[in-house]
N, C-alpha and C positions, 0 to 999 in steps of 0.2 A: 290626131284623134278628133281635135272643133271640128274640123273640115267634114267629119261623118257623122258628127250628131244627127243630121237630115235622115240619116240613111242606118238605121240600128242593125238592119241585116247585115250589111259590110262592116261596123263597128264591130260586132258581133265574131264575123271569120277573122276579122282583123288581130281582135284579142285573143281568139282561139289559137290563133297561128303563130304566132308572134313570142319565139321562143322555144316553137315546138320542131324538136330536127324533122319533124315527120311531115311536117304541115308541106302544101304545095309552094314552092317558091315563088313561082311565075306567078302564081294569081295572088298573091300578098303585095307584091311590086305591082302589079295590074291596079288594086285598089290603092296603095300609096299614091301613084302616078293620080289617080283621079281627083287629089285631094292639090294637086298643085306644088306640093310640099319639094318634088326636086328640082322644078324650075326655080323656087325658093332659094332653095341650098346653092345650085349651081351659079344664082344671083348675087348671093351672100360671097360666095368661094370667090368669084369676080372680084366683089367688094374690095375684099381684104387682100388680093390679089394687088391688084392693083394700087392700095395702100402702102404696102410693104416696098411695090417701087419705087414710089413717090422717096419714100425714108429712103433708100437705098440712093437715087437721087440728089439727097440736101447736100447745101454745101456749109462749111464749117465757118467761123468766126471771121474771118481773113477773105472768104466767096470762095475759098477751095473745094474743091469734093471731098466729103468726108470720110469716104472708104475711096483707097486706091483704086484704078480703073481696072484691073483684074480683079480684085474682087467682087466689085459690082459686075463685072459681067458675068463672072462663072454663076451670082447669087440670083440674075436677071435670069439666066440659063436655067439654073435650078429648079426657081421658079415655075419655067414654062413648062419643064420636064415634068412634077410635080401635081402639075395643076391639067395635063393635057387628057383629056377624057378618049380620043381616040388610039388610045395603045391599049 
């Protein structure tokens, strides 16, 4: 919603819509998109993406890995499963 202060007429459809089953879909996602807000998210999703590897990766007191190597793989797998925007 900062991102449209500029712009009240889209702030405007934005609240109109937003909630409403009836509202147009495409053009709600149309002005979201404009706002920057899902390269944001998908930046963020990354983030913490790749965080969780990291942990998934440590090794224990000893320099062992701290999850067994099947788990870590199925949880890397999961992971990718999870997070893949093209399906």
């Amino acid at each position: 919603r900062a991102a449209l202060h500029a712009d009240p007429e889209l702030l405007a459809e934005l609240d109109a819509g937003i909630g409403n089953p009836r509202a147009p879909v495409q053009r709600l996602a149309a002005i979201i998109a404009t706002t920057g807000a899902p390269q944001q998210m998908e930046g963020r999703i990354a983030e913490l993406v790749a965080c969780g590897l990291d942990a998934l990766a440590t090794l224990d007191q000893d320099g062992r890995p701290a999850l067994a190597p099947a788990a870590r793989s199925r949880l890397t797998e999961l992971a990718g499963i999870v997070t893949d925007r093209r399906r």
